[in-house]
C-alpha positions in Angstrom: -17.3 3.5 6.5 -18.5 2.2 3.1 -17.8 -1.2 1.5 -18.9 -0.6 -2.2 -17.9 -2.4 -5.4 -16.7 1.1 -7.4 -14.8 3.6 -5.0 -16.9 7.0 -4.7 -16.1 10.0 -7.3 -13.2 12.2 -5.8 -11.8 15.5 -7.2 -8.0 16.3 -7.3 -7.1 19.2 -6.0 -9.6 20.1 -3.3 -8.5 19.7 0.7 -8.7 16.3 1.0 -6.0 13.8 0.4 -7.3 10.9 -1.4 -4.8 7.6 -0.2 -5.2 3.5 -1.3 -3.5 1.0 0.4 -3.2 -2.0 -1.5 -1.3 -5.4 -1.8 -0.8 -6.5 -5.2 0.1 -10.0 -4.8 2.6 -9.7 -7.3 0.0 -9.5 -9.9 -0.6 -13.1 -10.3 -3.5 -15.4 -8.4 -3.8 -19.4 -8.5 -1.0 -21.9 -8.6 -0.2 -24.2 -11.5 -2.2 -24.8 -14.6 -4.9 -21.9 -12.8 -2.2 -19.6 -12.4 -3.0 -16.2 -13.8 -1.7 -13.1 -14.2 -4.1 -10.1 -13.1 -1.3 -6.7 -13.5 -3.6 -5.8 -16.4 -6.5 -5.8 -14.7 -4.9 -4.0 -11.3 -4.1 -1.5 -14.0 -7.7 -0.2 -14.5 -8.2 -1.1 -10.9 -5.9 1.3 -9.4 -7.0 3.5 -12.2 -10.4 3.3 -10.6 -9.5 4.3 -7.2 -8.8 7.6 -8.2 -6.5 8.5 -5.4 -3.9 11.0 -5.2 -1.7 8.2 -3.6 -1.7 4.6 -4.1 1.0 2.5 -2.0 1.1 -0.8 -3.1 3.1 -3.4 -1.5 4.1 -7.1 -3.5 5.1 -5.0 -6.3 7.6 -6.5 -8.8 10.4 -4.8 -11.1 11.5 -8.1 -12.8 10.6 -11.8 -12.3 12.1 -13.6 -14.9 10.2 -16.9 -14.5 6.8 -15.7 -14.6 7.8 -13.0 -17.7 8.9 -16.3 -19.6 5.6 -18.5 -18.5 3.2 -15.5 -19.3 4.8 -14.2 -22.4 2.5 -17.3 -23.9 -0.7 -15.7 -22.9 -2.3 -13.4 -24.7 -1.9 -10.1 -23.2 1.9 -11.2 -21.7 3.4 -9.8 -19.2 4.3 -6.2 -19.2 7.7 -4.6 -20.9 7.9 -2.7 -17.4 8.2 -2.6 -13.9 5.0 -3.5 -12.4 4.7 -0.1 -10.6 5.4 1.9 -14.0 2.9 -0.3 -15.5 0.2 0.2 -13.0 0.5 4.3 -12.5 -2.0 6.4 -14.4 -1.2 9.1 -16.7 0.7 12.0 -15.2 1.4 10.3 -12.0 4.8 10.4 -10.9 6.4 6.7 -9.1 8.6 5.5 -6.4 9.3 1.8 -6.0 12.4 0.3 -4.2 13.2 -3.8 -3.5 12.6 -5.0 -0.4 13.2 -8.7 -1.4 15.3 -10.7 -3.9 14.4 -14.1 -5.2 16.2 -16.6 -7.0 14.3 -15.7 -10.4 13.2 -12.2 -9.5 12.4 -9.5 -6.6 9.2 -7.7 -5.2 9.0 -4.5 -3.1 6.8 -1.7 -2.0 5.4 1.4 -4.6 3.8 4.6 -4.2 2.1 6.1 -7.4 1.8 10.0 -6.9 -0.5 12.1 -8.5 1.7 15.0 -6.4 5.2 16.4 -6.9 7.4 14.1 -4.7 10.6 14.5 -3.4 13.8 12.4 -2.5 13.3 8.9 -2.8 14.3 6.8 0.5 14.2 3.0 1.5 15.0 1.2 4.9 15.7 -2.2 5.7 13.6 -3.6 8.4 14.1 -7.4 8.1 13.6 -8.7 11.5 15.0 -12.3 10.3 16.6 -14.1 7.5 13.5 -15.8 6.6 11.6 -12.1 5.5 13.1 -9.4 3.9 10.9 -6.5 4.6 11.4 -2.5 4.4 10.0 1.1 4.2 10.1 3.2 1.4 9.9 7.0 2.3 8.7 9.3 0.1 7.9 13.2 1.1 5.0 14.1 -1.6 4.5 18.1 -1.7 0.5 18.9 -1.0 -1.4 22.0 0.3 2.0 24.0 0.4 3.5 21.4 2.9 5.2 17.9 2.7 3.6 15.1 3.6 6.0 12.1 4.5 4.7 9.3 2.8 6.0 5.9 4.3 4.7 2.7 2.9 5.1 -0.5 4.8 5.1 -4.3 4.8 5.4 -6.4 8.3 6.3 -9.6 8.9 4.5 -12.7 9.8 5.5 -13.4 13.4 3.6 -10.6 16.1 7.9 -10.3 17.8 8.6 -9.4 14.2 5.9 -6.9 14.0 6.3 -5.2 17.3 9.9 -4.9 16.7 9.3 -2.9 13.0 7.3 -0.5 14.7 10.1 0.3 16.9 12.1 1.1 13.8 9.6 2.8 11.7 9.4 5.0 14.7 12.9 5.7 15.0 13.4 6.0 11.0 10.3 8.8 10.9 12.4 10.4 14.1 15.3 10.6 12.2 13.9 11.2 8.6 11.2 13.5 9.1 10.9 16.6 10.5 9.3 17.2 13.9 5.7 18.3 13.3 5.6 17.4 9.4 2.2 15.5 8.7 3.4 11.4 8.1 1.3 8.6 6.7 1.9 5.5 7.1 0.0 3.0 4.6 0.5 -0.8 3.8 -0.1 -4.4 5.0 0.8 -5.2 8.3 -0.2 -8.6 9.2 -1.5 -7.7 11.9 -4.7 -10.9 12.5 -5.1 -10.1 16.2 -5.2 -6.3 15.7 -2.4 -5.7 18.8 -0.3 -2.8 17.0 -2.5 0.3 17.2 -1.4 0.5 21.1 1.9 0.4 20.1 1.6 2.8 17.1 -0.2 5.0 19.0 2.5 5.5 21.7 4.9 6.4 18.7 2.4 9.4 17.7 0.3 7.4 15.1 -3.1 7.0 14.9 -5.0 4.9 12.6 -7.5 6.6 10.1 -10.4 6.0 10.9 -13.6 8.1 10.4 -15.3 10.3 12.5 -18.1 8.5 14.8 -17.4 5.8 12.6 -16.0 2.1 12.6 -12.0 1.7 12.0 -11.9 -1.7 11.4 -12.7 -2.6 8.0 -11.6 -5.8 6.7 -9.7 -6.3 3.0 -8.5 -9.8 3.4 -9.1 -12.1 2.0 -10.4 -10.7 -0.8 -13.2 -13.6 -1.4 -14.4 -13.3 2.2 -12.9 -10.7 4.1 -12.8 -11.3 7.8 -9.9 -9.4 8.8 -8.6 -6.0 8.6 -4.6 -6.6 7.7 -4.6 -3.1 5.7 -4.3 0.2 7.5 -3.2 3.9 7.3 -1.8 5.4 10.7 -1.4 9.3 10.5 0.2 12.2 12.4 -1.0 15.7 12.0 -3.7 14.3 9.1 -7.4 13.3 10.1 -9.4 11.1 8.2 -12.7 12.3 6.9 -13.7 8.8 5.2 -12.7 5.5 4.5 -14.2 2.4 2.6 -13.1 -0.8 0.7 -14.2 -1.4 -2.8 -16.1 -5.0 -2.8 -17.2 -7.1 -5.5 -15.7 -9.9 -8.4 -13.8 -8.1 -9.6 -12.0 -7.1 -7.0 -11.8 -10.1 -5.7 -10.1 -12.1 -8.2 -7.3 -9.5 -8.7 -5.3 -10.3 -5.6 -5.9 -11.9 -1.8 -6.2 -8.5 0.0 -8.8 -5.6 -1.1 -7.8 -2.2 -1.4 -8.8 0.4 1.6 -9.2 3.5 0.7 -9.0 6.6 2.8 -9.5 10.4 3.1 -7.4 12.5 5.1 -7.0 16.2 5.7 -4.5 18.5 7.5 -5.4 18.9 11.0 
């Protein structure tokens, strides 16, 4: 594993699958008068990851509140969805809701420097306190389809344990049997208890060869724990790391991971 403040050089198009994992935070840090709004910074942060697939969760479409408080500042808050906003040139973008609020709604993203395929989203809300989903995307790589699923858990472990169950039985019903899946996003998981359980579903984190697994992204400032993950079936990671420094840090409360994967 490497913790570095820039994300190492990659090159499109060679064997390796290039994926960042990253919550958002809605684009905005601090409360009241420090309240900020970071989206245009993300922008040339997600730029700077250079990966063919960046799945962001805490993405927003519309908030109307904060596009009226930040049309005062200088750079304002974008004419677009957040996701549009954020995807470098030539990348091609799924985003679906997972949760409505009363001024606006956020979900889950994937930006897609491959061809992708039908868009798909599933409700896995596991109370009426959280709203939380899937969104399926199959991205065409190497000649095959890669089933793309990026994922937000809930708070409570119950919760979590329980959406594991049904992310299993969505990729049994959704994706074909022996199709290479990835599974990226923030899972909330502080006592590190779901790999057991993802692994008896056929996922296995990514983590490097001979190397540690466990790298922590939150929070950003001082991270300590390692909420952040990609689990994989018929993929192997070849690297992984988390891009450290200011900058990243003041853009949102989780860093990004960032991993390398290739067809087993």
């Amino acid at each position: 594993m490497r913790s570095t403040a820039r994300p190492t050089p990659h090159t499109a198009g060679d064997d390796v699958l290039r994926v960042a994992t990253y919550n958002i935070h809605k684009g905005v840090r601090g409360l009241g008068l420090a309240k900020r709004l970071e989206i245009h910074n993300l922008q040339m942060g997600v730029q700077a990851l250079d990966a063919d697939l960046v799945c962001l969760q805490e993405v927003r479409l519309f908030h109307h509140r904060e596009a009226a408080y930040f049309d005062r500042t200088w750079f304002g808050w974008p004419d677009k969805g957040q996701a549009e906003f954020l995807a470098p040139d030539g990348y091609e973008v799924a985003y679906r809701t997972n949760a409505t609020t009363k001024y606006g709604e956020h979900g889950n993203a994937l930006l897609s420097r491959w061809p992708i395929g039908d868009i798909g989203h599933h409700d896995v809300s596991d109370h009426a306190f959280e709203q939380r989903g899937l969104l399926h995307v199959p991205v065409r790589w190497q000649g095959v389809d890669v089933h793309v699923v990026v994922a937000h858990f809930g708070l409570i472990h119950a919760s979590r344990m329980r959406q594991v169950d049904r992310l299993a039985a969505f990729v049994g019903e959704h994706v074909p049997a022996g199709a290479p899946v990835l599974v990226a996003g923030d899972y909330n998981d502080w006592g590190e208890r779901l790999d057991p359980a993802m692994r008896g579903h056929g996922l296995r984190r990514a983590a490097p060869p001979h190397g540690r697994g466990r790298p922590a992204t939150f929070p950003s400032r001082l991270p300590v724990f390692a909420l952040d993950r990609v689990y994989t079936r018929g993929l192997r990671c070849t690297g992984l790391q988390v891009p450290r420094g200011p900058s990243w840090a003041r853009m949102s409360d989780h860093l990004p991971l960032v991993v390398e994967l290739a067809l087993e």
